[in-house]
C-alpha positions in Angstrom: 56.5 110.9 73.9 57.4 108.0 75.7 61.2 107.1 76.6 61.2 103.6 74.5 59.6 105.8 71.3 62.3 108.2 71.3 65.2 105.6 71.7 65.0 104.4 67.7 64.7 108.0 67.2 68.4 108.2 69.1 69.8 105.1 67.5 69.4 106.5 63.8 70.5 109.8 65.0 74.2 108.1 66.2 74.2 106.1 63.7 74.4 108.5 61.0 78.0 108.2 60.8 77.5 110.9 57.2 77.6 114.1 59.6 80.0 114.6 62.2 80.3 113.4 66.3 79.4 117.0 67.4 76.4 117.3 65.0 74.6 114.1 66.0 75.5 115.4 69.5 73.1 118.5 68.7 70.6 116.3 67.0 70.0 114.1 70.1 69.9 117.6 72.3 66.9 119.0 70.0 65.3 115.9 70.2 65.3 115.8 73.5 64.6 119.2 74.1 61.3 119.4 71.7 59.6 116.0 72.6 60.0 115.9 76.7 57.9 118.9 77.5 59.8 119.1 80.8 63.5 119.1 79.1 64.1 123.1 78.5 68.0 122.5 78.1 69.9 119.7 77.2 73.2 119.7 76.6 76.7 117.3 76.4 79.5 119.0 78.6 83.0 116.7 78.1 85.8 116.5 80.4 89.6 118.1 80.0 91.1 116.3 82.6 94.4 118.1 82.7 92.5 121.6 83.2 90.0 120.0 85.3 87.1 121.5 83.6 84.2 120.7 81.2 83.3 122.2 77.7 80.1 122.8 76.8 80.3 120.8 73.0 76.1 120.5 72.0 73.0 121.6 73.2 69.4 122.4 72.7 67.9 125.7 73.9 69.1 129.1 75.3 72.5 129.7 74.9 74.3 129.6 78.3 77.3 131.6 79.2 78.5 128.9 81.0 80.3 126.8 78.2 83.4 125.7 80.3 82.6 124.9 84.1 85.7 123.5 86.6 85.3 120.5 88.5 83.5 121.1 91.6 81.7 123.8 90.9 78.0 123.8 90.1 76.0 120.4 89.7 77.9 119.4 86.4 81.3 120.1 88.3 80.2 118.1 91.3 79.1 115.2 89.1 82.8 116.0 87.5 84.1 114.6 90.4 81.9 112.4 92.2 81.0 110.4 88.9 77.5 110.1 90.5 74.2 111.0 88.9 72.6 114.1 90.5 69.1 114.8 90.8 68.0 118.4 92.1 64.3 118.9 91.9 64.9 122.4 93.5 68.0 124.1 92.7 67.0 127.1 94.5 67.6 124.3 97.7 71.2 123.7 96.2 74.1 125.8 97.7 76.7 125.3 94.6 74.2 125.6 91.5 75.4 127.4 88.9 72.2 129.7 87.7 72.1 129.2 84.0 68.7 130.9 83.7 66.0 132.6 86.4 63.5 130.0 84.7 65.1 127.2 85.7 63.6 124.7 88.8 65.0 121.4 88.6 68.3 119.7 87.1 69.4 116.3 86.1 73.3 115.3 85.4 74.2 112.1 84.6 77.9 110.9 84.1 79.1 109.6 81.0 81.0 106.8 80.9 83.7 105.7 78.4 86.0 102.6 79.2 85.0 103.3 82.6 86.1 106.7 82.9 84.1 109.5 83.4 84.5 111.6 80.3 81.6 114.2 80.5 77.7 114.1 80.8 74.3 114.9 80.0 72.8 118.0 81.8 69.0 118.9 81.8 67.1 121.9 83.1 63.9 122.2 83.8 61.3 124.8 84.3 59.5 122.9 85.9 59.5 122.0 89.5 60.6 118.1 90.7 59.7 116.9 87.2 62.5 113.9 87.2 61.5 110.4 88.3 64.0 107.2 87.9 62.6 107.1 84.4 64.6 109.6 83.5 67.3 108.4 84.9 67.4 105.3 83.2 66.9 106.8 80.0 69.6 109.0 80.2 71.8 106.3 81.4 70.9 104.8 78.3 71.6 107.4 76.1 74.9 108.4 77.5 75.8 104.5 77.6 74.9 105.2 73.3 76.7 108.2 72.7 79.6 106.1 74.3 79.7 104.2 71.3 80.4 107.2 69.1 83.0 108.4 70.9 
């Protein structure tokens, strides 16, 4: 499904204001996760600043031991503290990835952004080699720039 048919799809999913923050969180992971064929995990980490670390708080897919990840460490830590989106299409190339699964290839993080602070981000893996283009990039920008405004 194309990017600009699933963003509707993500507007009425925020918007439902009847079910809870953390629930619409989940309900934009599955969507993402069943409707991009290269999307195998999706999830929101968010940000405790004065622990420096991120919680893992809603995702689609296999369940990850790695719910709370310190800044620094691993792609999501490193986007912690660079506020930069991150693009690995091999993380087998990546000294500091964090192996979530043996299936996964590629990763994309992307910062999210509230009053100008970094308060979390998106995280996708992929099983699938290089699969990310600036499409996806944009998109997710997007999204994160719309989840922003439930937050």
């Amino acid at each position: 499904m194309p990017f600009s048919k699933l963003k509707p799809k993500i507007n009425t999913i925020l918007a439902n204001d009847a079910v809870s923050t953390n629930e619409r969180l989940n309900q934009v992971c599955e969507l993402l996760q069943t409707t991009v064929n290269y999307y195998d995990w999706v999830g929101f980490y968010f940000a405790n600043e004065a622990e420096k670390t991120l919680h893992l708080k809603a995702f689609a897919g296999e369940p990850t031991d790695h719910t709370v990840i310190p800044f620094g460490k691993g792609i999501c830590g490193q986007v912690a503290v660079s506020n930069q989106n991150f693009v690995v299409p091999d993380v087998k190339a990546q000294d500091n990835y964090i192996a979530c699964s043996i299936t996964v290839k590629a990763e994309i993080v992307i910062p999210l952004f509230k009053e100008g602070k970094n308060i979390g981000q998106i995280d996708i893996d992929s099983n699938t080699a290089n699969p990310f283009t600036e499409a996806d990039t944009k998109f997710l920008e997007w999204v994160n720039e719309e989840v922003a405004k439930i937050l």
